[in-house]
N, C-alpha and C positions, 0 to 999 in steps of 0.2 A: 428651486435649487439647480444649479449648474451641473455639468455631468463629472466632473471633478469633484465637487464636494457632495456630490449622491454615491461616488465612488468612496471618497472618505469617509463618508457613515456609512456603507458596509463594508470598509475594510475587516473589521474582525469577526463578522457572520464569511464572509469569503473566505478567509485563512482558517479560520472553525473547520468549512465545510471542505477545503482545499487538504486540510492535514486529514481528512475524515477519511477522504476518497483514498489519500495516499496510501492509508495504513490498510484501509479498503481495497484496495489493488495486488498489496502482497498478500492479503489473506484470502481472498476470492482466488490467488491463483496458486497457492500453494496447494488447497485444499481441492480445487479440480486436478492438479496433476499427481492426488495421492499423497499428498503429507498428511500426516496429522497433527492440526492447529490446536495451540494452546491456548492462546488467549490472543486479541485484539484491543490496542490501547491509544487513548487521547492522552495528555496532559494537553488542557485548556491555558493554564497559567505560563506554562514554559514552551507552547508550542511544539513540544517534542513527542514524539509516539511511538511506539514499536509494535511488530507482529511477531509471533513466537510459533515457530515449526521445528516439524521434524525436519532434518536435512536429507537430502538422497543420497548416500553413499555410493552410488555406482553411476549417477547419471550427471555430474557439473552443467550440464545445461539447463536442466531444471532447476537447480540452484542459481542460478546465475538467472534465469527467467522471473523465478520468486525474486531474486533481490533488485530486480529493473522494475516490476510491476507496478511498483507504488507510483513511480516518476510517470512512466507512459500509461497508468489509469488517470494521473490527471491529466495527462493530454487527451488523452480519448474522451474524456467527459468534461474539460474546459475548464478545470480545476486548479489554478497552479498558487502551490505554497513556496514560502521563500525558501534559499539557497541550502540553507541551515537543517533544514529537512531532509535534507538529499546527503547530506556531508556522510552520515554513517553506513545512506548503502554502497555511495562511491569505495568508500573503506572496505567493505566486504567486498566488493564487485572484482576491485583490485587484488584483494587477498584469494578468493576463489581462480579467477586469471592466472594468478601466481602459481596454482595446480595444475593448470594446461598446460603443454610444452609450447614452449613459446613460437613455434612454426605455426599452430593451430591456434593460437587466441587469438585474431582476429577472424576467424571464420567461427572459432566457438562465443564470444561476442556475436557476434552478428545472429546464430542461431539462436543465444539466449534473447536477443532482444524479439528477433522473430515467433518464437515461443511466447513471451508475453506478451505480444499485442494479441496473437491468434486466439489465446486461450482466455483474454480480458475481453474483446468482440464477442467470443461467445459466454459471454460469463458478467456481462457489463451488467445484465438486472441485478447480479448477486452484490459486485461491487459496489451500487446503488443502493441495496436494502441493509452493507454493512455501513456504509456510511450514514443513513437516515439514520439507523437504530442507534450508532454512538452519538448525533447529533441528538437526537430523541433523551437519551439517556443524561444527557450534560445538563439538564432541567430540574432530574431527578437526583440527582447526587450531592452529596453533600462535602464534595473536596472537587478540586480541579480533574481527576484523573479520573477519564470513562471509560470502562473495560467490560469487552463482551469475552466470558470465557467458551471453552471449545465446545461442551456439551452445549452451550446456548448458542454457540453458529451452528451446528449440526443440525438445532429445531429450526433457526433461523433460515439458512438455505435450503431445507427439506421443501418447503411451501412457496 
């Protein structure tokens, strides 16, 4: 097989494990900077996912940190899902920016972005073991949509 058609049979084990990381990324880093995570989710069939946190009412960087994570956990682990993935953190990215006075968003940008790589580096096995366990879990389920809730990351990251 050619490296283009070895590339095309693993297109959707790649995008599987590319959206796994993503959602992997905002939730490994919400929960080191003190959120409390609700739940972590695939949909397999629609490509779509979400991570559900508490927000930080005093600190927009961390917010803004949690909503970049998903994108730069897959770059930091070589993982990248298409455009379509991205499209609702750019929306909130934007929407939270929209709270900073606009002299300071591009220096509070820049810190969110710097806050999530710093905290995804030190935090990358965790990101790894929520991306394995949704991928693990997609075996077991019986609909498209794999969801780890908060008390099962809590056991899950503890170890």
């Amino acid at each position: 097989m050619e490296d283009d058609e070895a590339d095309l049979h693993n297109w959707p084990e790649a995008m599987d494990r590319a959206l796994a990381v993503h959602e992997a990324g905002h939730t490994a880093v919400a929960r080191a900077l003190g959120a409390e995570v609700v739940f972590v989710e695939i949909d397999l069939a629609t490509g779509n996912g979400g991570s559900r946190s508490s927000m930080f009412d005093d600190n927009q960087i961390k917010n803004l940190a949690v909503c970049v994570a998903g994108c730069r956990a897959e770059h930091l682990l070589g993982a990248h899902s298409p455009r379509k993935t991205k499209i609702g953190d750019f929306r909130i990215m934007r929407d939270l920016l929209g709270r900073v006075p606009e002299a300071e968003r591009r220096a509070a940008r820049a810190a969110g972005y710097g806050l999530a790589d710093e905290t995804l580096e030190a935090n990358a096995d965790a990101v790894r073991r929520i991306a394995d366990e949704l991928l693990d879990r997609r075996w077991k389920a019986d609909t498209s949509v794999v969801r780890i809730d908060g008390s099962e990351l809590v056991v899950l990251l503890s170890g």
